[in-house]
PAVEXKE-252053 format. One record per residue (C-alpha): residue in three letters; x, y, z. Coordinates in steps of 0.05 Angstrom, whole numbers, padded with zeros to 5 digits, always signed. Last residue first. Layout:
<nodes>
ALAXYZ/...
</nodes>
This chain:
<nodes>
UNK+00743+00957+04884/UNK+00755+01003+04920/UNK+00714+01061+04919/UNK+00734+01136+04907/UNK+00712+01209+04930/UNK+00788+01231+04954/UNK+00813+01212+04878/UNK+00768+01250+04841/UNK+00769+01234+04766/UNK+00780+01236+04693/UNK+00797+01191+04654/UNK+00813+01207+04580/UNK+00820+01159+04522/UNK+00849+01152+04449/UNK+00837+01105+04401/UNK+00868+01028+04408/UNK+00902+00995+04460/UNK+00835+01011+04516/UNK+00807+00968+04462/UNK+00835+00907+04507/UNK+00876+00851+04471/UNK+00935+00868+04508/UNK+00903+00868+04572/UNK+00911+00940+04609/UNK+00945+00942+04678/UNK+01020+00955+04645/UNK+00981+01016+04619/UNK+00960+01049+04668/UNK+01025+01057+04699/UNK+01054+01082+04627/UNK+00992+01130+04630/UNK+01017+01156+04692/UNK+01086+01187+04681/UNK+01056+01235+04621/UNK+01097+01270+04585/UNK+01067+01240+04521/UNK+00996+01250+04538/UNK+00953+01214+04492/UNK+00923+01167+04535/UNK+00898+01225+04578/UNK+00900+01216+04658/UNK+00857+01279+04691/UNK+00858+01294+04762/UNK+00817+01331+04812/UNK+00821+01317+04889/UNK+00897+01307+04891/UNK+00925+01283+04949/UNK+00928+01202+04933/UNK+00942+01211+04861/UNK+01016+01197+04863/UNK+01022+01134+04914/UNK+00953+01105+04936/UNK+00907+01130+04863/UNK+00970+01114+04824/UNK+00976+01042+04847/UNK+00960+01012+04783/UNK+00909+00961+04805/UNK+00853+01011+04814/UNK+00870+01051+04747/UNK+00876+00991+04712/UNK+00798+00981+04745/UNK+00768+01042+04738/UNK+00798+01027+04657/UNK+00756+00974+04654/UNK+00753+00915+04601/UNK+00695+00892+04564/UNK+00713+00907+04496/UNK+00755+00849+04489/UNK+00799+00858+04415/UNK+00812+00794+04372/UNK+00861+00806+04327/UNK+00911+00763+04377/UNK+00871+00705+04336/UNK+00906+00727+04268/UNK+00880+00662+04232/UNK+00815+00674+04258/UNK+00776+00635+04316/UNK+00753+00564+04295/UNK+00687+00526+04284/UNK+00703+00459+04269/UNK+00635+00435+04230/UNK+00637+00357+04211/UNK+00604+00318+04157/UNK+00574+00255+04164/UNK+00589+00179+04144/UNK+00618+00161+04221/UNK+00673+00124+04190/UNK+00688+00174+04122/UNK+00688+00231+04175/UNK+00671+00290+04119/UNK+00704+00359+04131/UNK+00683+00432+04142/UNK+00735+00476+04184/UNK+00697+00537+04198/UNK+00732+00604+04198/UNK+00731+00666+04254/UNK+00725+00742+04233/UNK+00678+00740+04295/UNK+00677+00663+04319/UNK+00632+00604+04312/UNK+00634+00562+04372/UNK+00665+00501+04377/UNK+00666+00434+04346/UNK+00597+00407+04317/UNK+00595+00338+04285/UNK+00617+00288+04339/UNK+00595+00334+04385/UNK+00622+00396+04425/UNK+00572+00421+04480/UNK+00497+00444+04465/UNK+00474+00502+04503/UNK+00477+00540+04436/UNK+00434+00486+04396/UNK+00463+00443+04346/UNK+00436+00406+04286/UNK+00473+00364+04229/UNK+00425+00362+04168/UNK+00476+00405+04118/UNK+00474+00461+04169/UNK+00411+00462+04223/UNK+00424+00520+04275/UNK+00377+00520+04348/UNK+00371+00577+04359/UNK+00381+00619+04315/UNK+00398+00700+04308/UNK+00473+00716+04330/UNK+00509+00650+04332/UNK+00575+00655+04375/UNK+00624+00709+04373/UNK+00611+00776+04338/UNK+00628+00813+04270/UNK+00603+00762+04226/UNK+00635+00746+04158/UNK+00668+00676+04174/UNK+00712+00651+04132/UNK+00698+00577+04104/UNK+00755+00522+04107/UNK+00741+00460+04059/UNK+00767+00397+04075/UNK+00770+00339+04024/UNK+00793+00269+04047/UNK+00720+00241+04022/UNK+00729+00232+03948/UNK+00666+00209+03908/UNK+00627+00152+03927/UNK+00563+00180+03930/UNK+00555+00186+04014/UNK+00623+00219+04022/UNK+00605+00273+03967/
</nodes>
């Protein structure tokens, strides 16, 4: 529209449909003539990454006389959920396997356990965005046969 004449202070925001961060079959991506590879860093064109459940800003820079991609994360960013976190590792930093695990040689910590003293432990370790949050989860484990990590 910028190169015809027509109005150029138009921005258009796009949601995203996929389900992971970062482009998931190409490399490199050609939109509207602008390209960008994955290596590539921010241009003048190309901000970001897409992002799962994310939205792309498009607008036209009048000066330059090209359009601009500003890939953003979702309007409810804290959405998000990291599914790379450990519970072997909450479990390390909680304390439990030094103060009220340290004589037991079986032991089982259950998310849903609502007596439980130790999954409160546990979780002041976990990340808010973690999927520990969300479902259920059991460890179960030996605390005389551990490693530190």
């Amino acid at each position: 529209m910028g190169k015809t004449g027509y109005k150029t202070d138009i921005v258009r925001e796009v949601e995203l449909t996929q389900k992971k961060d970062d482009w998931q079959a190409f490399d490199s991506v050609t939109i509207a003539g602008i390209t960008h590879k994955k290596l590539d860093s921010d241009t003048d064109n190309w901000k970001g990454i897409p992002k799962a459940g994310g939205v792309c800003e498009i607008s036209y820079n009048k000066e330059k006389n090209t359009v601009v991609f500003n890939w953003k994360g979702s309007k409810t960013e804290e959405s998000t959920i990291d599914f790379s976190s450990s519970l072997h590792i909450a479990l390390n930093n909680s304390g439990l396997l030094d103060n009220e695990l340290e004589n037991k040689t079986f032991f089982e910590i259950d998310s849903k356990c609502d007596g439980s003293t130790m999954v409160p432990k546990l979780k002041e370790q976990i990340e808010n965005k973690s999927l520990l949050n969300h479902g259920t989860w059991a460890y179960y484990g030996n605390a005389k046969k551990r490693k530190r990590i």
